[in-house]
Phi, psi and omega in degrees: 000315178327282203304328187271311177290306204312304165339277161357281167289353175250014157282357192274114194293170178288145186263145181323138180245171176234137211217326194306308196290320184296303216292325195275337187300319214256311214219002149079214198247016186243306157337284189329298204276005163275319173314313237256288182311316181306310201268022156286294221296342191274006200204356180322298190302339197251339166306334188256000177235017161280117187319314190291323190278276175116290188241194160196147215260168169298179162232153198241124153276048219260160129179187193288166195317127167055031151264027192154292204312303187316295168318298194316272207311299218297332190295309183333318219262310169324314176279003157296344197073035178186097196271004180238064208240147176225128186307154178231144189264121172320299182280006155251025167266132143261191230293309184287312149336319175265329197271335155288318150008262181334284184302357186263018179229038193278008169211024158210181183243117202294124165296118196205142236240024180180140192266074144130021179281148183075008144230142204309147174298355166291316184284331171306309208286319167328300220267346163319291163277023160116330194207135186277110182271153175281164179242002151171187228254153176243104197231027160335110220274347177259019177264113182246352159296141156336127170270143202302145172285089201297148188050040120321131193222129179272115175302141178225157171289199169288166159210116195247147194249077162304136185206182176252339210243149103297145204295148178210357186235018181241101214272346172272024184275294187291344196282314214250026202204118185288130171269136161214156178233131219251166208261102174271054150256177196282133182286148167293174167279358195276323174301345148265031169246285140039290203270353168268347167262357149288337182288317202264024175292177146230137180334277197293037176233337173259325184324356192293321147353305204259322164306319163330305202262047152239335192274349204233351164067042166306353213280301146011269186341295200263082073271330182292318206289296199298339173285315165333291178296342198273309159261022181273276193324309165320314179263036106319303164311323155320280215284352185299306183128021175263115208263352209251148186256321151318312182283277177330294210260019159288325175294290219286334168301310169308298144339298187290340178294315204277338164288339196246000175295321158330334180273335172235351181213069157349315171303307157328090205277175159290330179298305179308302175295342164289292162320338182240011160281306186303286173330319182286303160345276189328256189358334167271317200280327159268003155312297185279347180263345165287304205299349202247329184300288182310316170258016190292113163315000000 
């Protein structure tokens, strides 16, 4: 009888959590905008074959030692269905190493911990667009594999940079990346209650998220909404002062995502969304004032 309820009970599905209020409570409008870049990453590949778009930009996650940033991914990487996720460092990886990674995260976003050290600007511009190229042949006569095949390009996923500092002296860094800094003030109590019932989630009581949007076929919807919004923002941003059309139209993708969250997280009020268009609005428009410091001639 023991052996039969334990059975049972692990048929039984997990109950639905509302998870959304702690996570906006806990981590804000910069929160948002990781959310917004995670549930891109399910549509990157088919967003990099739209003619107007091409690409998508990185995301820069930064703040100081224990504001955060670590609980956010690790929560994101739950509704991935997969809580036991580790960041990975550029710089003790090689070439290959990393180009595998990469490629092995093409419908999440491969995490990586110092922003953009150890590649070249050919390989940076790659991974802009979607794919890691070698970077030469390996044809060494006591080498007996096949030599790698130049300008081969391995497809990749999204990439997101966690960090401690934001980048401020790197002008192909910032053209190509949304920046947020996550809030190193002291959390309140509702905000540390807040972060111990995120903490104490399991994948499968939030995955439903993700189990929705395979089920309900949402996927149509949210690419027609997001190509739309995307140039409605962009030139919006245009009229804003974001004078680099690059930096505009990386933000305004993003943006057109963060219009479309309504389609997977019901909690995702109209309030919410007026507060974090203003935030993303700053964030492009001081994006382009580092990025116009750095290349003013």
């Amino acid at each position: 009888m023991k052996n039969e309820k334990t059975k049972d009970n692990a048929n039984v599905a997990p109950k639905k959590v509302n998870w959304f209020d702690d996570f906006y409570l806990l981590n804000g409008e910069s929160g948002i905008t990781a959310l917004a870049f995670w549930t891109m990453s399910l549509f990157v590949r088919k967003i990099r074959r739209d003619e107007e778009q091409g690409s998508f930009p990185f995301l820069e996650y930064s703040g100081l030692p224990k504001s955060g940033k670590t609980e956010t991914v690790n929560f994101l990487w739950k509704l991935f269905g997969n809580g036991d996720f580790a960041e990975q460092d550029p710089q003790r990886m090689t070439t290959g190493h990393m180009r595998r990674y990469l490629s092995g995260t093409l419908n999440a976003p491969a995490v990586l911990n110092e922003e953009g050290k150890g590649f070249n600007p050919e390989i940076l511009e790659g991974l802009f667009y979607g794919f890691f190229p070698t970077e030469g042949a390996t044809n060494q006569p006591e080498c007996k594999r096949p030599p790698v095949i130049l300008n081969q390009k391995y497809p990749v996923g999204l990439i997101a940079f966690v960090k401690n500092e934001k980048t401020k002296d790197d002008a192909e860094i910032i053209s190509r990346t949304v920046q947020c800094v996550a809030d190193n003030s002291p959390l309140t109590a509702d905000q540390s209650a807040a972060l111990k019932r995120l903490k104490s989630l399991k994948s499968e009581s939030v995955i439903d998220f993700l189990q929705g949007w395979m089920s309900y076929g949402t996927e149509e919807q949210f690419l027609d909404e997001q190509s739309n919004y995307s140039s409605v923002y962009a030139e919006k941003l245009r009229k804003k002062g974001v004078s680099d059309n690059g930096i505009a139209k990386n933000h305004a993708q993003l943006i057109a995502v963060g219009r479309c969250l309504h389609i997977f997280f019901r909690e995702f009020t109209d309030k919410h969304l007026e507060d974090w268009l203003a935030f993303m609005f700053k964030t492009a428009i001081d994006s382009n004032t580092a990025y116009e410091k750095l290349t003013k001639v």
